[in-house]
C-alpha positions as CSV (number, residue, x, y, z in Angstrom):
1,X,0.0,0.0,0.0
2,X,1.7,3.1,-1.3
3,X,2.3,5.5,1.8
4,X,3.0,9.3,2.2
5,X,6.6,10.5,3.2
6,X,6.7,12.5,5.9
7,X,9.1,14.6,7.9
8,X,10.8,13.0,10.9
9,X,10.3,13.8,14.5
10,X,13.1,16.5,15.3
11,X,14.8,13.6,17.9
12,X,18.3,15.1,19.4
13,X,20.3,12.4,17.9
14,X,20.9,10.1,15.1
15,X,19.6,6.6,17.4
16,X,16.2,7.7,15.8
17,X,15.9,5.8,12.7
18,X,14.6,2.8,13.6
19,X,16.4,2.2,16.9
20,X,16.8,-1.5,16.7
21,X,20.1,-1.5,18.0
22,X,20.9,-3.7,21.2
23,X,20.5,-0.7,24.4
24,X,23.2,0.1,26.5
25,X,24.2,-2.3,29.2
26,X,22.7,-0.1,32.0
27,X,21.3,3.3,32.9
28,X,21.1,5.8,35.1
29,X,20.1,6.0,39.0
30,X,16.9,5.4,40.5
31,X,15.7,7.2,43.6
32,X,14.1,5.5,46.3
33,X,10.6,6.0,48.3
34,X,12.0,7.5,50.8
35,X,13.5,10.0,48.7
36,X,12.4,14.2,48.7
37,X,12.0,14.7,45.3
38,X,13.9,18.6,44.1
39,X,12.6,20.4,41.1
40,X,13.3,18.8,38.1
41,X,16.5,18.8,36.7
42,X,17.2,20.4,33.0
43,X,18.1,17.2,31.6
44,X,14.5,16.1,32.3
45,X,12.5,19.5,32.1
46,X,9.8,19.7,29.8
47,X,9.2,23.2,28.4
48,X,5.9,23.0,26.6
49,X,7.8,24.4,23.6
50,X,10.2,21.3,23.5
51,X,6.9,19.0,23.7
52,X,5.0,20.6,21.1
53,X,8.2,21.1,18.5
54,X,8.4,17.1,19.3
55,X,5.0,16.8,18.4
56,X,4.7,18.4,15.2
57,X,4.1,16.2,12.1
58,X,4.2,17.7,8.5
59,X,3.9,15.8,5.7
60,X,5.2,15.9,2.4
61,X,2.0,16.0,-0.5
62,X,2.8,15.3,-4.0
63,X,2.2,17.8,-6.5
64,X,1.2,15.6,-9.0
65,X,-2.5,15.6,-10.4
66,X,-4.0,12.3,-10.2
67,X,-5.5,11.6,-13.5
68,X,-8.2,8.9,-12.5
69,X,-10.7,8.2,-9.7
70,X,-8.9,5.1,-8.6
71,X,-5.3,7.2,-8.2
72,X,-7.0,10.0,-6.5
73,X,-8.9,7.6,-4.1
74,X,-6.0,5.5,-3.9
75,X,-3.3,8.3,-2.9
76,X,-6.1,10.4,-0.6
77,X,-6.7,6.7,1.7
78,X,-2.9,6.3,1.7
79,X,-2.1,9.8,3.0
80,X,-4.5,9.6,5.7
81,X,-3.9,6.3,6.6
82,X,0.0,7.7,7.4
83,X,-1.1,10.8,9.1
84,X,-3.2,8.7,11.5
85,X,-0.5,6.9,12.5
86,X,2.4,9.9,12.2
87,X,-0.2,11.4,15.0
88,X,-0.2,8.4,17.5
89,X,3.4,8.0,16.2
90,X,4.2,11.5,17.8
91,X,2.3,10.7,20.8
92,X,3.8,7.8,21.7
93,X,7.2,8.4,21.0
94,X,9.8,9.5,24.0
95,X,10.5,8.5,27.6
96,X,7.8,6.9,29.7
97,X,9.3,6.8,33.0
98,X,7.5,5.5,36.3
99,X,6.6,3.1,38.5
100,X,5.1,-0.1,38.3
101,X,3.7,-3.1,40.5
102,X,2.6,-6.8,39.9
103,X,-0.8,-7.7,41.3
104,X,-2.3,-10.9,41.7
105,X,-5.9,-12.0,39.8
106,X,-7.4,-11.1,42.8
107,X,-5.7,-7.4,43.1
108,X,-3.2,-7.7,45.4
109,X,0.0,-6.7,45.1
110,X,2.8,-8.8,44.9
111,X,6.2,-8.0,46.7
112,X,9.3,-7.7,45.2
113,X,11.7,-10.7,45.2
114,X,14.0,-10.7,48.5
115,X,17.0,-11.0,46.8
116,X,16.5,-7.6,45.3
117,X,15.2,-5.4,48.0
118,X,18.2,-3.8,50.6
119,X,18.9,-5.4,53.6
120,X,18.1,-2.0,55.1
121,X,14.3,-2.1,54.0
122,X,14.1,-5.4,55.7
123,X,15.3,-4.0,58.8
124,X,13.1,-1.2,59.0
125,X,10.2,-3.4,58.2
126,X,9.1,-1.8,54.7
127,X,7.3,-3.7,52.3
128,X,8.8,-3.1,48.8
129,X,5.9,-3.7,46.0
130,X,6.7,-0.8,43.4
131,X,9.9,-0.8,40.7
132,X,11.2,1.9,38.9
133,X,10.5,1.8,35.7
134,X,11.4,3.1,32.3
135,X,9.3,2.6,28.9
136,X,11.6,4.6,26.0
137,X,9.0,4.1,23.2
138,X,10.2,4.9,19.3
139,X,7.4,4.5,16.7
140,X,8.7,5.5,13.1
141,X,6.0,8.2,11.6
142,X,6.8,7.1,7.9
143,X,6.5,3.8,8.1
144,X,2.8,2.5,10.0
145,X,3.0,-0.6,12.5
146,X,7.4,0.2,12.6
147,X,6.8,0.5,16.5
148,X,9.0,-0.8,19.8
149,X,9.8,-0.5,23.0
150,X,11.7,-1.4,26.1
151,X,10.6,-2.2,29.4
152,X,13.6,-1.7,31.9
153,X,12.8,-2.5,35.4
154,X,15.7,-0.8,38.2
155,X,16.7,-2.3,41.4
156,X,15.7,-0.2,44.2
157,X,18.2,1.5,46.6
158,X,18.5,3.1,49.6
159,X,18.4,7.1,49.6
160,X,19.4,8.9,46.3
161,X,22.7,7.3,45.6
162,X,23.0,8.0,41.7
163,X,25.8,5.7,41.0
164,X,23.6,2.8,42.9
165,X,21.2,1.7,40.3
166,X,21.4,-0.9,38.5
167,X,18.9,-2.5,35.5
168,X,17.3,-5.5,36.7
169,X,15.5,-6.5,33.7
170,X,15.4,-4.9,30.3
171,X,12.9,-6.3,27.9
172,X,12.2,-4.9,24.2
173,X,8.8,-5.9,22.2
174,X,8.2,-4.3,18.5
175,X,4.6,-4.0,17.6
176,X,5.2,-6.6,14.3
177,X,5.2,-9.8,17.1
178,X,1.5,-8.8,18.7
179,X,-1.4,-11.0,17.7
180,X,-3.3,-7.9,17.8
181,X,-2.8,-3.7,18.0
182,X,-4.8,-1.0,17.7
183,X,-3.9,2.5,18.1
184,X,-5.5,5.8,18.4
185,X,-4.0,9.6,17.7
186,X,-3.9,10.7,20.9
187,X,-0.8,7.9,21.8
188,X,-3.6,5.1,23.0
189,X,-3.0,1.5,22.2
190,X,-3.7,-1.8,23.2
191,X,-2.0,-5.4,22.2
192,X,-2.7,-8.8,22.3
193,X,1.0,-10.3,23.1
194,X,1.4,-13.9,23.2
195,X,3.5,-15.6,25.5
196,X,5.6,-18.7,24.7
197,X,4.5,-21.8,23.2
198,X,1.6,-22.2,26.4
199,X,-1.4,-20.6,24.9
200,X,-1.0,-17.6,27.2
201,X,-1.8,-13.9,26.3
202,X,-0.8,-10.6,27.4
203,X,-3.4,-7.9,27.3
204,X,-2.0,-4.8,27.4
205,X,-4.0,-1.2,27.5
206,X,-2.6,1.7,26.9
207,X,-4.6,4.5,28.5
208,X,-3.4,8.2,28.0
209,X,-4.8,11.0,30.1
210,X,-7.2,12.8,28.6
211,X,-6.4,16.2,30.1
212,X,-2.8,15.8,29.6
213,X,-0.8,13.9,26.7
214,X,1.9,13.9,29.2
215,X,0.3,11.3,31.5
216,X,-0.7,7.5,30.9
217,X,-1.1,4.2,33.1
218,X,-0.6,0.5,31.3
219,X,-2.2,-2.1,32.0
220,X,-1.4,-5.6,31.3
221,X,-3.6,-8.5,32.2
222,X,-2.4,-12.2,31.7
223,X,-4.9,-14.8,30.6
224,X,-4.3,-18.5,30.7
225,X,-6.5,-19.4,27.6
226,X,-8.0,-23.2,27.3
227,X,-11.1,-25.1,28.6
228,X,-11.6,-22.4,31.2
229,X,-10.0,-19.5,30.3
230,X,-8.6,-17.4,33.7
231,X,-6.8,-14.4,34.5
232,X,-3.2,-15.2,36.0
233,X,-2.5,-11.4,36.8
234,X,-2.5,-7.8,36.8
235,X,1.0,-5.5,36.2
236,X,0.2,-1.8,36.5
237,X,2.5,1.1,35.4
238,X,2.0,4.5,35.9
239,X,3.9,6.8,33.9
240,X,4.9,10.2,32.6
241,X,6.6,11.6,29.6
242,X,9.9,12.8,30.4
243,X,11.4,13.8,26.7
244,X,12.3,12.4,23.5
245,X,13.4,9.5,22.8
246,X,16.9,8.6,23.8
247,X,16.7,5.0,24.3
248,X,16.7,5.3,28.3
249,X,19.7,6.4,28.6
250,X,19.3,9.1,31.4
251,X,16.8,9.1,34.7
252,X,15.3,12.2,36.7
253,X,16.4,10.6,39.8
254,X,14.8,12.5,42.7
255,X,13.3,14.7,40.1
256,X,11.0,12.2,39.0
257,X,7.5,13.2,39.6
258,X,5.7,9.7,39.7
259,X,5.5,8.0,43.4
260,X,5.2,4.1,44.5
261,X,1.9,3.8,44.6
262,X,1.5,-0.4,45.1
263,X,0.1,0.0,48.7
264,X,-2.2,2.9,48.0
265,X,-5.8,3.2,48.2
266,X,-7.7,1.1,46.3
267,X,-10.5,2.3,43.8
268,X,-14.9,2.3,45.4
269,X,-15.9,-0.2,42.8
270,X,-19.4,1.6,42.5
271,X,-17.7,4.5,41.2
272,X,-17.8,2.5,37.7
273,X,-20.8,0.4,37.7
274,X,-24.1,1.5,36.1
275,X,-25.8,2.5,32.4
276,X,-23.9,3.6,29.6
277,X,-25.2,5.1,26.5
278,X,-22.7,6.0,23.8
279,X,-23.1,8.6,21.0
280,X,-20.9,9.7,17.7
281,X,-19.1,6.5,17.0
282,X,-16.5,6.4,14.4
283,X,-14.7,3.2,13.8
284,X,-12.0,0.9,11.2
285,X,-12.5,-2.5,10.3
286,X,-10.3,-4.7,7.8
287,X,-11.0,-7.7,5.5
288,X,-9.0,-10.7,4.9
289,X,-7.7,-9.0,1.9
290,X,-5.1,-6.7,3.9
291,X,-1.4,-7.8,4.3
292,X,-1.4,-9.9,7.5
293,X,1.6,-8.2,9.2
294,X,-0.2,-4.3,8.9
295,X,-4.3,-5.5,8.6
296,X,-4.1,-5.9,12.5
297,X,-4.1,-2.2,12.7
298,X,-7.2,0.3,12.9
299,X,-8.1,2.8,10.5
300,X,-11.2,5.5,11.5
301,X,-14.6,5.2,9.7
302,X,-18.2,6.1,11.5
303,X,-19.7,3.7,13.8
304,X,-23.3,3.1,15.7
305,X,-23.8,3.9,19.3
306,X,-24.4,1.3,22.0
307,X,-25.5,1.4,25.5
308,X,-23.5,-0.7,28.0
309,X,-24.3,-1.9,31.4
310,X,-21.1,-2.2,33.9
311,X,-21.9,-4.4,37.0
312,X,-19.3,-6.0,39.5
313,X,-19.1,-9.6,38.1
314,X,-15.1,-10.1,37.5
315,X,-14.8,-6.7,38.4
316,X,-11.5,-6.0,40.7
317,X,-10.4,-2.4,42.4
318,X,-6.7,-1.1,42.4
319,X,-5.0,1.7,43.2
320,X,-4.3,4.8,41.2
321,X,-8.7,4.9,40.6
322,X,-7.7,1.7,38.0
323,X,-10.2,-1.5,38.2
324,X,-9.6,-4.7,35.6
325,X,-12.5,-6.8,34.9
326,X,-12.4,-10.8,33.3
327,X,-15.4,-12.2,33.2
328,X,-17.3,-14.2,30.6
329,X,-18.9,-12.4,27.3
330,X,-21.5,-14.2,25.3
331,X,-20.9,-17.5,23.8
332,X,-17.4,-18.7,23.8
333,X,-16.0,-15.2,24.6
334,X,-14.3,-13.4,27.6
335,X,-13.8,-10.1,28.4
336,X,-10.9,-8.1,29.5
337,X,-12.0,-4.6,30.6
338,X,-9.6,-1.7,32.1
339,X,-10.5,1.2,33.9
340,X,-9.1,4.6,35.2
341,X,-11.4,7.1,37.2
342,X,-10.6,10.0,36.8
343,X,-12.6,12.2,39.1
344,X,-15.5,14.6,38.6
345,X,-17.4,11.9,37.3
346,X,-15.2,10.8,34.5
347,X,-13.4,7.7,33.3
348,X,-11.8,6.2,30.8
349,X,-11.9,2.5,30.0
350,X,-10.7,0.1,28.1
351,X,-12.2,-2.8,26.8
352,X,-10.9,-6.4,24.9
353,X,-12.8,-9.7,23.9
354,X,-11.4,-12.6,23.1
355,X,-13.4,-14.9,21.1
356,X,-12.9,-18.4,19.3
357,X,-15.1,-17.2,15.8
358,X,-14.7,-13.9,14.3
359,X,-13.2,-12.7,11.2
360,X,-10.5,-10.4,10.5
361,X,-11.6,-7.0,11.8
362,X,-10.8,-3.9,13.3
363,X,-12.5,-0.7,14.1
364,X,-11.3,2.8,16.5
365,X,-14.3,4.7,17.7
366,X,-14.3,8.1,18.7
367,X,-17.8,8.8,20.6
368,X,-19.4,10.4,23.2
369,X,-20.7,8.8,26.6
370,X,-23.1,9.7,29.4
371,X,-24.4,7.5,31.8
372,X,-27.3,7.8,33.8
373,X,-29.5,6.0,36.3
374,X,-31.3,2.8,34.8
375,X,-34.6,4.3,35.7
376,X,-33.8,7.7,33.7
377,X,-31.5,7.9,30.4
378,X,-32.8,11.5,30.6
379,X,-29.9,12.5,32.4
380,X,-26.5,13.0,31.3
381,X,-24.0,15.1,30.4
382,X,-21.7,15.1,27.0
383,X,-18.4,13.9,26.9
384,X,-15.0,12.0,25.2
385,X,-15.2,8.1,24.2
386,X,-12.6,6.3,22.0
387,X,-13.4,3.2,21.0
388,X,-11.1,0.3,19.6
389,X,-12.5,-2.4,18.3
390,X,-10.1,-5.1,17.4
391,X,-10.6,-8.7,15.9
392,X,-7.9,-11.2,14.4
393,X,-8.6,-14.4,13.7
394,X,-6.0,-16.8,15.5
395,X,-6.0,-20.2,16.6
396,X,-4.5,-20.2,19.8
397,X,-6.5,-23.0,21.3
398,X,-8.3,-26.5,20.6
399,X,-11.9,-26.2,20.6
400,X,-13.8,-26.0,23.8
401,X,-16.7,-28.1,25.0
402,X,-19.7,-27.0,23.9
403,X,-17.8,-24.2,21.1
404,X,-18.6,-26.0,18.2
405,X,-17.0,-23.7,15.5
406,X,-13.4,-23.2,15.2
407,X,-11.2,-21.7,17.5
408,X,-10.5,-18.0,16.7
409,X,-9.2,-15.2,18.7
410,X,-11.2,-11.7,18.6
411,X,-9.6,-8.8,20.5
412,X,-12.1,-6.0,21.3
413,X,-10.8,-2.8,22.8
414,X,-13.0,0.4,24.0
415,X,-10.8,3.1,25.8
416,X,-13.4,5.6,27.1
417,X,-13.3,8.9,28.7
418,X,-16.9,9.8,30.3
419,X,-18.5,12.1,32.6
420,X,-21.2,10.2,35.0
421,X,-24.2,12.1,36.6
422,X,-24.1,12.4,40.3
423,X,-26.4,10.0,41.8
């Protein structure tokens, strides 16, 4: 499918193209809990002029006059096919940096291994449950589903001792090995990883703060597909943007303005449940036709409304006003839902089916929500919903008792941002 050039994102070095390279054997310090966190240092400032210059995507149009329907049609798809994903592209790109914790199925969280935490946390009697994270994410504008990135997870220390940290683990995943991936401008994602020859699947959701592009959480829930498909558990990361990309090479330290938060408060479950209703739906869907590595991505097109009824069944609360939800959806399907409350009576959610029939197909929503009381759909205010819808066919599993067609995995994803009515 012919694509648009366009310019590249103005990165401060030449690691941008592509950076496949193996990273660098470590990186910089990480501060502990305990740590008072200084203003931010300039290596990790972010003037909003720096963001925005980062930010900016121009492409390149042809001159050239098409001199048929077909061409015209043909270029005009292509060109905003790339822009679409030169926008998330943008958005995604740079330093995630954070923290983030393992919970189990059940939401709670899961320590850190002994041999890792200081001998002086033991003695004091703290519970370690967060890491220190970094995320440096790279997605190449010109080239759609050329995306990766690498999960580096930092020892903790004692105090602020920059020359004391040390890379735990450091894992790298390009988007070209997910099952499943569906993006949305505004640096939104979520991906269907699969894990190892057991039929095992990572769900991750991507959730970007609506008020800020700045701001994100991932979630990534593992399922143990087969007879009775189960969730195994729940990592959470909360993150920030710290700059563009430079392959992790440099931490804020003390300056880094995300906290542990593994041991916080957990999220009121009724804060989420209730009545939906949905408005101005626009969505993508692909056919069988479309190259198999790039046909698992989503492309925009208008979409119906729907109304959606959230209860507690599956439904389990976490800190940072997140809940995840696995639970059973129609015949021979299970859900994976995420959400983040974000206060005022908005949310954002995100939502993922697998299924054992479906065909190839994919749609991104961008719609409205309100929800009301289920004895008056009256009330309501407007607000923001994107909606992913995702669906790959994929035979991950042998047919199930009483699933009489063949196996097939569908990945549905809704990532919703709504303002609820107070009760």
């Amino acid at each position: 499918m012919p694509l648009l050039s366009t310019q590249l994102l103005p990165f401060p070095d030449a690691r941008h193209h592509h950076a496949l390279l193996p990273p660098p054997a470590c990186a910089a310090p990480l501060p502990s809990t305990s740590c008072v966190r200084p203003l931010l240092s300039p290596l990790r400032s972010r003037q909003s002029s720096a963001r925005t210059r980062l930010r900016v995507i121009t492409p390149e149009t042809s001159s050239t006059v098409a001199t048929d329907a077909s061409t015209a049609g043909a270029q005009s798809g292509s060109a905003d096919n790339t822009n679409k994903w030169a926008a998330f592209a943008a958005r995604v790109s740079g330093e995630w940096d954070g923290f983030g914790a393992d919970f189990t199925a059940a939401g709670d969280a899961v320590e850190l291994p002994e041999n890792v935490v200081p001998e002086a946390f033991r003695e004091w009697g703290v519970q370690v449950l967060d890491w220190q994270t970094q995320c440096p994410t790279l997605a190449d504008p010109t080239a759609p589903c050329a995306l990766h990135y690498r999960l580096v997870r930092l020892l903790p220390t004692v105090g602020c001792e920059a020359d004391a940290a040390t890379v735990h683990t450091s894992h790298r995943r390009h988007a070209s090995s997910a099952s499943a991936f569906a993006y949305a401008a505004g640096g939104s994602y979520v991906a269907a990883w699969p894990r190892g020859p057991a039929p095992v699947l990572e769900v991750e959701h991507c959730v970007v703060r609506p008020d800020t592009a700045e701001v994100r959480v991932r979630v990534v829930q593992t399922v143990a597909l087969g007879k009775e498909p189960r969730l195994r558990g729940i990592k959470v990361f909360s993150e920030q943007w710290y700059g563009p990309f430079r392959n992790g090479e440099q931490l804020g330290g003390c300056a880094l303005r995300e906290t542990a938060f593994a041991a916080g408060e957990k999220l009121d479950v009724s804060e989420v449940l209730g009545q939906w209703e949905t408005t101005d739906v626009v969505a993508a869907r692909f056919s069988d036709e479309l190259d198999p590595e790039t046909g698992k991505f989503a492309e925009l097109s208008p979409d119906e409304p729907s109304k959606l009824l959230r209860d507690a069944d599956g439904v389990v609360a976490l800190p940072k006003k997140l809940w995840s939800a696995f639970k059973e959806h129609g015949y021979c399907e299970f859900l994976c839902e995420v959400g983040w409350a974000l206060g005022g009576g908005s949310a954002v959610t995100s939502r993922c089916v697998l299924s054992k029939d479906g065909d190839v197909k994919a749609s991104v929503s961008d719609f409205q929500q309100t929800k009301t009381p289920l004895s008056d759909f009256s009330r309501g205010s407007e607000t923001n919903l994107l909606r992913l819808l995702l669906s790959r066919r994929r035979s991950l599993l042998p047919t199930s008792p009483g699933c009489r067609r063949e196996p097939d995995f569908t990945c549905q994803l809704i990532h919703i941002q709504v303002r609820k009515d107070s009760m």
